[in-house]
C-alpha positions, 0 to 999 in steps of 0.5 A: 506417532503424532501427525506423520508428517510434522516432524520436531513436535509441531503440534497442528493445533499450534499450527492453526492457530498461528495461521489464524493470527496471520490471516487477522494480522492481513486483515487488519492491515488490509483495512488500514491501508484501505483508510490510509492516505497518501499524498503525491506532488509535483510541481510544488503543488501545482499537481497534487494527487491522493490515493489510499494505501492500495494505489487506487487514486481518490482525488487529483487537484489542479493549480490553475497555473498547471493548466495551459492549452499551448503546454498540456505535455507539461501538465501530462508530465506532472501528472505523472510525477505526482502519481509515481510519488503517491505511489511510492509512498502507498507502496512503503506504507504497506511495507509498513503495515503488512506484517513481516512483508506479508508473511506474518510471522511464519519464518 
């Protein structure tokens, strides 16, 4: 009887070595998108905002035409157009860079 429970010859070897390559397949994508960048605009490029491949935002810059004190709602709007739009593009980079959604090869 080998391994009780692991039915159809799965060797725990196997096993484990396949979840080792998982968990570095993770890693390794983790680091990517750590390093990644992407961009987000709005406004043509009156807000353009960048953040890594894990949504944390690294820097926002500001045309000057973006920036009236009669109109800040606009600006606020913009803001949070080119915001979406970076995260949207963080989020299909990691659906790129994590393996298999994230699963890694176990189905």
């Amino acid at each position: 009887m080998a391994y009780g429970g692991f039915g159809g010859g799965m060797n725990m070897n196997a096993l484990m070595q396949q979840a080792r390559k998982m968990q570095e397949q993770m890693q390794k994508a983790q680091e990517e998108l750590d390093n990644a960048e992407v961009v987000g605009k709005a406004g043509g490029e009156m807000v353009v905002v960048t953040m890594n491949g894990k949504k944390e935002i690294k820097s926002i810059k500001l045309d000057k035409t973006a920036v009236d004190p009669d109109d800040v709602e606009m600006l606020e709007d913009l803001l949070i157009v080119a915001i979406n739009d970076a995260s949207a593009k963080a989020e299909e980079l990691a659906k790129e860079k994590m393996p298999m959604g994230g699963l890694g090869g176990l189905m």
